[in-house]
C-alpha positions in Angstrom: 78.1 -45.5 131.7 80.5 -45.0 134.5 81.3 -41.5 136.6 84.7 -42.0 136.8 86.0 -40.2 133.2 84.9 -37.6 135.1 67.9 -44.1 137.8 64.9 -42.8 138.4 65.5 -38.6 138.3 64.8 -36.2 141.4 62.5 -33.9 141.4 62.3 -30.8 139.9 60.4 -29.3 143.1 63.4 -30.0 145.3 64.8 -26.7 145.4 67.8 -27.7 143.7 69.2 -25.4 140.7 72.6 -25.6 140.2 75.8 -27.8 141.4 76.7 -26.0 144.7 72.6 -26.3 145.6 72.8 -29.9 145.0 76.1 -30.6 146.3 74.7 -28.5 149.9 72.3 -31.3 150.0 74.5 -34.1 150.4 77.8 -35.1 153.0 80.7 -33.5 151.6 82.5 -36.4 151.1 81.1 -39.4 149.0 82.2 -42.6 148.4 83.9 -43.7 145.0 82.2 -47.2 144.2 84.2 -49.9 142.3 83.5 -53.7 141.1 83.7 -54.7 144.7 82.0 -52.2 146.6 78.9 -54.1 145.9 77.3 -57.7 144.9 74.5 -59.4 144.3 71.8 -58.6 146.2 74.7 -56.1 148.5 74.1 -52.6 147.9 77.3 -51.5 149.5 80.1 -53.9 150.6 81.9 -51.4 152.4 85.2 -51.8 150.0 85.6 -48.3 148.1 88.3 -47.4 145.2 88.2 -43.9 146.9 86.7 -41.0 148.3 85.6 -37.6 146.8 84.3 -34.0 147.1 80.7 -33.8 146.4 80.9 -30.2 145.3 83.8 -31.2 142.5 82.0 -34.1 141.5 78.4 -32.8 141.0 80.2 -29.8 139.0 81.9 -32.1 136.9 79.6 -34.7 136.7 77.0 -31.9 135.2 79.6 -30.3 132.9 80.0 -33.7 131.5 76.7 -34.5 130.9 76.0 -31.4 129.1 78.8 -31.7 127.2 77.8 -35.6 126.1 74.5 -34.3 125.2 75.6 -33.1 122.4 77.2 -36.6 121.5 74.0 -38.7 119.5 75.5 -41.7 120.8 75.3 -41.0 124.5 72.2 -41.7 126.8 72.3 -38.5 128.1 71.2 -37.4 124.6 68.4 -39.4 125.2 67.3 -37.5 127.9 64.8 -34.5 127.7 66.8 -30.9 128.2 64.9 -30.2 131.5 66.3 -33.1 132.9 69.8 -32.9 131.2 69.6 -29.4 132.8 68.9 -30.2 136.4 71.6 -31.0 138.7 69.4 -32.5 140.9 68.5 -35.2 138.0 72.2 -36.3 138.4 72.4 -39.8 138.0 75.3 -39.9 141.2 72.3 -38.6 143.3 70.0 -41.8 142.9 69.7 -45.6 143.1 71.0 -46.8 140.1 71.4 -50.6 138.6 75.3 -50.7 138.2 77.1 -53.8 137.2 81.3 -55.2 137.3 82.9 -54.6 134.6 85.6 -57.4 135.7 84.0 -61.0 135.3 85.0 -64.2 134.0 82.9 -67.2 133.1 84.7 -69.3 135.8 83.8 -66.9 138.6 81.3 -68.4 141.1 79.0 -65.8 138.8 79.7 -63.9 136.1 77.2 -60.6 135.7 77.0 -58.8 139.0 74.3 -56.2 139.6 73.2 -54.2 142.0 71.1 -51.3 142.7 73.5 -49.3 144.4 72.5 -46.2 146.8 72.8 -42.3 145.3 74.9 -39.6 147.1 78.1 -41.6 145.8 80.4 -42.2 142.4 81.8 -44.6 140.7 84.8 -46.0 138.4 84.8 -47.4 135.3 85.0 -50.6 136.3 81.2 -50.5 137.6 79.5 -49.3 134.5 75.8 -48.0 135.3 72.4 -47.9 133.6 70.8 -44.7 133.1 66.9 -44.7 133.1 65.6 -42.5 130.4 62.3 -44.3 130.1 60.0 -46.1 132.2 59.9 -46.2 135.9 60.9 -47.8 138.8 58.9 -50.6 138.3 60.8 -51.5 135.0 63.3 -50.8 136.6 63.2 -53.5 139.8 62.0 -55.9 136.9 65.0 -55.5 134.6 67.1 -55.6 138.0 65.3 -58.6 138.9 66.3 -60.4 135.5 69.8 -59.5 135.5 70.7 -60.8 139.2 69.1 -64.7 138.1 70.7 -67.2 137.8 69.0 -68.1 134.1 70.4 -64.8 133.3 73.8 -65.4 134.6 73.7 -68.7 132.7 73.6 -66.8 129.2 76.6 -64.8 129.7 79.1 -66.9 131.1 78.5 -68.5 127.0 80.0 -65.5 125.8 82.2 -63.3 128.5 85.6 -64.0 129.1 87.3 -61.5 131.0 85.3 -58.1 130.9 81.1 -57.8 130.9 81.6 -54.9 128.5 78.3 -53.1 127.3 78.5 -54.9 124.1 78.9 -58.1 126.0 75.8 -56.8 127.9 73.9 -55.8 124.9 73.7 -59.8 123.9 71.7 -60.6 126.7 67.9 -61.4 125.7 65.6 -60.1 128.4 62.2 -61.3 128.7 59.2 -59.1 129.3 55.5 -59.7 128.7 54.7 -56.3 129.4 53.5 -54.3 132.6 50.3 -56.4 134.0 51.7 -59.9 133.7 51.1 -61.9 136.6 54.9 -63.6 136.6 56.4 -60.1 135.9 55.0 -58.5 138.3 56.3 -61.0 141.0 59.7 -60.3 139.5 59.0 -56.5 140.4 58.2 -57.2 144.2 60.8 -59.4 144.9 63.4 -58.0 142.8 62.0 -54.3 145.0 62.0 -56.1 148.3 65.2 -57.4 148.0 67.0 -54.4 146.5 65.3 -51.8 149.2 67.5 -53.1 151.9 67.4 -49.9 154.2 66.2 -46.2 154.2 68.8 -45.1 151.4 66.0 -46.7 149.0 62.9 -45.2 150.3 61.8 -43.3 147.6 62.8 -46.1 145.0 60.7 -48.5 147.4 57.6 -46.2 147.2 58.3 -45.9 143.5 58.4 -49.6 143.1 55.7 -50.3 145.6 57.4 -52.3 148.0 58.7 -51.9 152.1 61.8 -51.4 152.9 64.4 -53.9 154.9 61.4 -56.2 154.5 63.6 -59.1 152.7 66.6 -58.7 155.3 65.9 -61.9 157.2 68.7 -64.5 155.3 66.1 -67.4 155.4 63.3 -65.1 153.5 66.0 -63.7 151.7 67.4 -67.0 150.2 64.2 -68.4 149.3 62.9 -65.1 147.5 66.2 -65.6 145.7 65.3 -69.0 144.8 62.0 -68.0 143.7 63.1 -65.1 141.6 64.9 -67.6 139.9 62.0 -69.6 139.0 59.9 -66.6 137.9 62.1 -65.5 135.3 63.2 -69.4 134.0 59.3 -69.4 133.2 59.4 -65.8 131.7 62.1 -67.3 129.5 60.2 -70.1 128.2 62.4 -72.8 130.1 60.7 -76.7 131.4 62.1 -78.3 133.8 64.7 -80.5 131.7 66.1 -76.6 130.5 66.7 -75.6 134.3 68.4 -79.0 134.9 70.9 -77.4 132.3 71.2 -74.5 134.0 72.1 -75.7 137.1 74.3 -78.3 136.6 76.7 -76.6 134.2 76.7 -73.2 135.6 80.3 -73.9 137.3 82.5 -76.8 137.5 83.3 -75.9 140.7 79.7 -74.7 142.6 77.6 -77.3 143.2 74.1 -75.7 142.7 72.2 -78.9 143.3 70.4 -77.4 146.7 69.7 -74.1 144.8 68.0 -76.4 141.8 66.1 -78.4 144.1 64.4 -75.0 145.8 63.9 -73.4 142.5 62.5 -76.5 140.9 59.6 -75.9 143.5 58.9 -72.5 142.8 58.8 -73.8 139.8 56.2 -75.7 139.7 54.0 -74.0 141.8 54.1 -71.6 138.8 52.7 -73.8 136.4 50.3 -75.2 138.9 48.8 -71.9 138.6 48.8 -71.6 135.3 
């Protein structure tokens, strides 16, 4: 989905009931996100398509979803009419898992997500994921997934210019269920790494995790590297398999270092069991 054609909801209790309430909440200007205005692991690059009135998009933004409601092939059909009805459940008002649309399976990387802060909007080239079920947990782990590298590795087989939603429906994401040692490590680090600073508070305290607490670039790296290893084993891979996956990601990137610290992680994992 994108808010241009102009996820975890608020709360009812907030006090806000219709656009102008929600809009009063906010700065009257927001930024207008696109591909670059964020990367992996980069909430918010600083590089905006635009700028826009909060008031005009909030009205518009609920008009629309209303309007795609009625649409059984839109996710906001998906979503119970309490929410649908709430301004305040905006999507554009909360962290949200957004991903370029513009990718190419020579880039350094090809798929590009980000949990990017609310109280902004964004173009079509930064398509979003709405939440209509689960929670933030699910959430940070499906985040999690999507920014490793054995992820990455399975798209640049099939993207060639665009990561389109059908592109992004091919991916095969792992999940042993809520409880699973491995999994849960993909939540907390995935959490700690997304909940960079206060704009992520509540997520954090949804998720379960501090905030800014992954900000150091050494502990950020290796979380990075271990992330990676957590979701190789939740895909099933050996050692041999993320030999693969490092040395043909690119022909120009030479992810040797990366393999070596991941390789570790690795192991540790399966010298737990």
């Amino acid at each position: 989905m994108n808010d241009a054609t102009p996820s975890s909801p608020a709360s009812a209790e907030s006090g806000i009931h219709g656009p102008e309430d929600a809009a009063s909440e906010f700065n009257e200007i927001w930024p207008v996100y696109k591909g670059t205005s964020f990367n992996l692991w980069e909430p918010d690059t600083g590089v905006y398509y635009d700028s826009a009135d909060a008031q005009t998009m909030i009205t518009h933004l609920q008009e629309k979803r209303l309007s795609q409601r009625r649409t059984r092939t839109s996710a906001f059909a998906e979503q119970d009419e309490s929410v649908a009805d709430d301004p305040a459940t905006l999507p554009c008002l909360n962290p949200r898992i957004a991903f370029r649309d513009v990718a190419r399976s020579t880039d350094t990387r090809t798929l590009i997500a980000a949990l990017i802060p609310g109280v902004r909007v964004i173009v079509h080239q930064a398509p979003y994921l709405l939440r209509t079920l689960g929670a933030g947990r699910d959430e940070a782990y499906l985040l999690g997934v999507l920014s490793s590298m054995p992820c990455d590795w399975q798209s640049r087989r099939t993207v060639e210019l665009h990561m389109t939603f059908e592109q992004f429906g091919l991916l095969s994401i792992p999940d042993p269920g809520e409880g699973h040692p491995v999994r849960d490590r993909v939540v907390e680090i995935a959490g700690r790494l997304a909940a960079v600073d206060e704009r992520f508070a509540e997520w954090a305290a949804e998720v379960g995790v501090p905030v800014g607490s992954a900000n150091d670039e050494t502990a950020k790296q290796d979380l990075i590297c271990e992330l990676d290893a957590c979701v190789a084993h939740l895909y099933g891979l050996d050692e041999d398999d993320l030999a693969v996956v490092y040395e043909t990601f690119s022909e120009t990137v030479d992810y040797s270092d990366r393999h070596a610290a991941v390789r570790t992680h690795f192991r540790k994992l399966h010298d737990c069991g």
